[in-house]
N, C-alpha and C positions, 0 to 999 in steps of 0.2 A: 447758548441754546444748543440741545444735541438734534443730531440728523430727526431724532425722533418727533422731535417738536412740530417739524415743517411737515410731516404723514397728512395728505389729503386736505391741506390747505392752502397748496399751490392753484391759482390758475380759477377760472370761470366757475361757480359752483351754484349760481340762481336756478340754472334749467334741474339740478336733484330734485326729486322726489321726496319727501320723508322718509320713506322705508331704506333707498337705497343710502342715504346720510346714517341713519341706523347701520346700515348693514357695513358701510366702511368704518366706522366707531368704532364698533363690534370684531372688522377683521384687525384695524390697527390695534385694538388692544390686547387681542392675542400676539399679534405678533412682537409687542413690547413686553410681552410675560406679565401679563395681565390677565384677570378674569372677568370677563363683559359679561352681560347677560346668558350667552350659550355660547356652547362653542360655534363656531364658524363652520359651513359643509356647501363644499362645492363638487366639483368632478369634470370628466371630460368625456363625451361620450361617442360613442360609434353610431353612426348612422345607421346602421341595422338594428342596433339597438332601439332607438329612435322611431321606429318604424315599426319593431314587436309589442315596444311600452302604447302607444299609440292606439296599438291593436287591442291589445289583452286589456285596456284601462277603459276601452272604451273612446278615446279621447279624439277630438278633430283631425284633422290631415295637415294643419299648422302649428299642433299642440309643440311644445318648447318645454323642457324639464328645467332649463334654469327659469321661465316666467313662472313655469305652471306650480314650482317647490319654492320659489320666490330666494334660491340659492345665493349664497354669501360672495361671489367675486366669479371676475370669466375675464378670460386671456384672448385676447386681438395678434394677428398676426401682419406686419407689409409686406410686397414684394421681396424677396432676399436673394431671387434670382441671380447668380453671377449676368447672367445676359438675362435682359429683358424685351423679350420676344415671345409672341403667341405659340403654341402648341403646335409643333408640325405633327399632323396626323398620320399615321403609317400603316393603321389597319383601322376601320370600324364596324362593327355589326352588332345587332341587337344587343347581344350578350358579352360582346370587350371589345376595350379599344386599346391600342398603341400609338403610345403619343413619347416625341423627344420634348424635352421641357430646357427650362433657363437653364439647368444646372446640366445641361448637354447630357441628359441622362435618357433610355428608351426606357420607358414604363410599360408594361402592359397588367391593364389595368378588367378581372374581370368583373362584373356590375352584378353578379350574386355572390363573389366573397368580399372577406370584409378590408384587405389589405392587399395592395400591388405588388409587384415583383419586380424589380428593375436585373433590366435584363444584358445591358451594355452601356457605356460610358463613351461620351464624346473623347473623352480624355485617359487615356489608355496607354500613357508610359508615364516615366518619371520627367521624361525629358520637353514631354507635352504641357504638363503640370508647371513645370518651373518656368517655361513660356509664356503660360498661360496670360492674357490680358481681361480684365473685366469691365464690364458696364462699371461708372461710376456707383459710389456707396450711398452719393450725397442725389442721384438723378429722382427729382421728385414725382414720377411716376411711382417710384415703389409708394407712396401715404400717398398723392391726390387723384391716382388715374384708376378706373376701372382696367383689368388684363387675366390672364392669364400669368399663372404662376402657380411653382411646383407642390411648397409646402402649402398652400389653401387649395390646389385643385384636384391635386393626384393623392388620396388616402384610402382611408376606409370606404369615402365617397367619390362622384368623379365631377367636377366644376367646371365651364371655362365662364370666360370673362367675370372672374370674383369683382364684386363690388371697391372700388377705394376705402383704401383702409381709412384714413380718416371719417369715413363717410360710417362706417361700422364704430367705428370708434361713438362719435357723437351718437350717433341711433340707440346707443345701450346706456350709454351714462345717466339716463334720467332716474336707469332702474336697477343698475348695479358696479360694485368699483369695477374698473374699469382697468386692465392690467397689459400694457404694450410687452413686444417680443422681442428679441433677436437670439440665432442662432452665432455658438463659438465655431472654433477651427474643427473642432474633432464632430462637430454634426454637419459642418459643411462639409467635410472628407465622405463620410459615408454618402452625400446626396454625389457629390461632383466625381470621384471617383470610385466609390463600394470601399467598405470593409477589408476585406481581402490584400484590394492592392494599397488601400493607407496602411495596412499591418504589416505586408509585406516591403514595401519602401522603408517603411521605419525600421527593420532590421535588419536590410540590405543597408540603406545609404543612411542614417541615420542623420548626418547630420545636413546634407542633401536637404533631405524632408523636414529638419528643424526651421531652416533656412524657408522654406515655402509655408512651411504654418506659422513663423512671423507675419509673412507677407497676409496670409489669408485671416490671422489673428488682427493686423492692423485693420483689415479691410472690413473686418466686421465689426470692432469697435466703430470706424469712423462712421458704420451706416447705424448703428445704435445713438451716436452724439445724433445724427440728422434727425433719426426716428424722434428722438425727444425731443429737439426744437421742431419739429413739422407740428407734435402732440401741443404745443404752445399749451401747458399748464393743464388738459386734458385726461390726463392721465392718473391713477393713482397709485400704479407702481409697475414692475418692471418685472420680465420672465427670462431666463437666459436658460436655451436649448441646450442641453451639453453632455449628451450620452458619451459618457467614456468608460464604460464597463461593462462586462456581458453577468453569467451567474453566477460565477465563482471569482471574479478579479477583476482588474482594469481590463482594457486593451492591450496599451503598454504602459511598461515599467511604471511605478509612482516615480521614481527619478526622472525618466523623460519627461512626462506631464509635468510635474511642476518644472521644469526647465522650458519647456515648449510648449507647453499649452495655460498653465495657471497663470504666468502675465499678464494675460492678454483678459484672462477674465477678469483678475484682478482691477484693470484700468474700466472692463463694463462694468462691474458694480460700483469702482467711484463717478464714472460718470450717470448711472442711476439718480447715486445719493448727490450727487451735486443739482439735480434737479429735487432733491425733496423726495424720495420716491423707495419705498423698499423694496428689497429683489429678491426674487424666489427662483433658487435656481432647480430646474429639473433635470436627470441624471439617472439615468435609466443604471438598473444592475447593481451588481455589488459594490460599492465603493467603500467598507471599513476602512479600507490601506489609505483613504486620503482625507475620507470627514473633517477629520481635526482641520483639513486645509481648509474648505468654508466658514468653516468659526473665523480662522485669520484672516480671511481674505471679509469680512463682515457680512457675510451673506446674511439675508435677515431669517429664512429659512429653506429649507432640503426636500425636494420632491422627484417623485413617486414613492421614496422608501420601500422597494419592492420586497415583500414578502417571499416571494417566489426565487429571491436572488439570496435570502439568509439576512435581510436587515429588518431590522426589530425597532417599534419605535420604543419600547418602553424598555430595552436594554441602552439604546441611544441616550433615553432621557438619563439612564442611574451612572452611565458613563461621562456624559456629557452637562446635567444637570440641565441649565433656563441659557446657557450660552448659547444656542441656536433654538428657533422654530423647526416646531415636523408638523408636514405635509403630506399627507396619504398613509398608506401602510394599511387598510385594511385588505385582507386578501382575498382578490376575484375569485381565484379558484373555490373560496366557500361561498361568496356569493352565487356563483355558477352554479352548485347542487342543488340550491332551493329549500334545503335544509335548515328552517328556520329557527331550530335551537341551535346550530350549529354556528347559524348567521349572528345571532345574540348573544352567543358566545363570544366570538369573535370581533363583533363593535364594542360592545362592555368592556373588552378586556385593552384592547386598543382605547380607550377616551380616558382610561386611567393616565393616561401619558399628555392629557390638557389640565391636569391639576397645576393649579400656579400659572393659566395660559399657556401660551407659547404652542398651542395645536390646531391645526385645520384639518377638518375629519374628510379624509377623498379615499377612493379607492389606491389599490397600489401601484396603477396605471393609468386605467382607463374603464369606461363601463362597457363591456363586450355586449357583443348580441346574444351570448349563449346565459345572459341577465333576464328573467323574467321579467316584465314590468309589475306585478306585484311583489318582487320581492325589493325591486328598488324601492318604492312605496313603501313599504316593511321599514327596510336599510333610514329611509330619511325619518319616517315616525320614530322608530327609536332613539336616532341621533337628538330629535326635538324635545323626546321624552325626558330622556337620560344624561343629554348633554348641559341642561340648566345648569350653571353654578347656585350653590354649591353641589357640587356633584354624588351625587349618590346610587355606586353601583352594586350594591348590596353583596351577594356571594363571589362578586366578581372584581372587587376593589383588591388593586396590589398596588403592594408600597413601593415606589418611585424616588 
């Protein structure tokens, strides 16, 4: 029996709904290169967004875009804090606060834009870094305790005391798959010490910093094994964080990553699939120079595909062929004009690339606030329109 077989039939499954058993059918059989009824269409959205759709739609002050579009799949996140520790506050007033978080990081966070600024690091040498000690992987506060913590509290929005992940976990399951997280070494770098100084250590000391992103690659594999046993069968598939590229390349070298960082992902996506579970790995930027390496490593599919960064899913698919799933790639910056030949243009031309399955239609990030709520509205009717198999996109079909 292949990995494939066990998709979504691990584990507790009385409390689904019908629609949402439909809609995991529906995502597993895209992601086996298959063609289900429609394609599959989810997204991630920004709280500001949230708030304009709400507005402009008309909609209540609890309206929800994954209930309200009755959306294909939504990603949970646990604690991943190296420490776990409430928010020490360091400035608050109306309009921002500054807050140190688990990842000994100072945030300041302000409450009309849409994304923080981190502003200094607990850990601010190399020599602090290879010292470094952490909160266990396996401490089960991160999945059963209500806290504070970095990646659900400090973003687009500002949080404290996030609910227990478990507890989110089951709340969604009756009405959609249900997809657990973990963050690798190269997005923990960026939270625990910035950008900057992980690029610069890596080509001062290189192997210094190889040496420490083992340790930090171990440590987040072993909190990914906990994540999925705490998920006791829960779950229906798996996310791994792992921005290693900006617009035009990696960060570093494709040689150093797969030396020092693809290990490690490699051993989370066997422990995924040894839970039955497929993995979508997300991967901001440009990554041509390593694609081929998630085919090997068996990623089931590739997300954001960011347009903005030069990747294409439908040059992906005629390069790549049904060997991997894509995920996202339509591009916000047309959503954002409001231009809505422009916008049908650009879904038409992208949904050419779920012929034969293997596509999940999302943006090529994220749904920003500078998104109308009627043109998302637009964005998902046509996807429902046009996306039916068999698929027929009249002046807009290209061969694949």
């Amino acid at each position: 029996m292949s990995m494939f077989d066990t998709f979504g039939k691990s584990g507790p499954a009385a409390e689904r709904r019908p629609g949402a058993r439909r809609k995991l059918e529906r995502l597993n059989q895209a992601l086996r290169h298959e063609e289900p009824d429609r394609v599959p269409i989810s997204d991630f959205f920004w709280g500001g967004f949230v708030r304009r759709w709400r507005r402009e739609l008309g909609l209540a002050e609890d309206a929800n875009p994954y209930y309200h579009y009755d959306l294909d799949w939504i990603v949970t996140v646990p604690n991943m804090d190296p420490w776990i520790r409430p928010f020490e506050t360091l400035k608050e007033t109306p309009e921002e606060v500054v807050v140190k978080t688990g990842f000994g990081a100072v945030m300041h966070k302000h409450l009309e834009f849409p994304m923080p600024e981190m502003r200094s690091w607990e850990i601010d040498t190399l020599e602090k870094l290879e010292r470094a000690e952490f909160d266990s992987p396996r401490d089960p506060r991160r999945f059963f305790s209500a806290g504070d913590n970095q990646i659900a509290g400090v973003g687009d929005g500002f949080e404290r005391n996030s609910p227990p992940w478990l507890d989110t976990v089951r709340s969604l399951r009756p009405d959609f798959p249900v997809y657990g997280s973990m963050i690798e070494a190269s997005e923990c770098l960026t939270r625990l010490i910035g950008q900057t100084h992980a690029m610069l250590w890596m080509g001062e000391a290189p192997e210094r910093m190889g040496a420490v992103i083992n340790r930090i690659g171990a440590y987040y594999l072993e909190m990914a094994r906990a994540e999925l046993e705490a998920a006791h069968g829960l779950l229906d598939g798996f996310v791994i964080w792992g921005d290693v590229a900006y617009k035009k390349a990696t960060f570093m070298s494709p040689a150093y990553w797969r030396q020092y960082f693809k290990p490690w992902v490699v051993q989370m996506v066997g422990a995924a699939h040894e839970h039955g579970l497929p993995v979508i790995y997300h991967g901001c930027g440009n990554v041509n120079a390593i694609f081929a390496d998630f085919i090997e490593m068996g990623v089931e599919a590739y997300n954001p595909l960011e347009a903005k960064a030069g990747m294409d899913a439908l040059d992906l698919r005629r390069r790549f062929g049904h060997r991997i799933s894509l995920c996202g790639n339509s591009d916000i910056r047309v959503w954002e004009t409001g231009d809505l030949e422009a916008i049908r243009r650009e879904v038409l031309r992208k949904l050419n690339a779920a012929r034969g399955g293997g596509f999940i239609f999302q943006s090529d990030h994220s749904v920003s606030s500078a998104v109308s709520g009627q043109t998302y509205d637009y964005i998902v009717n046509l996807v429902r329109e046009h996306g039916r198999y068999p698929l027929q996109l009249g002046e807009f079909t290209e061969t694949v």
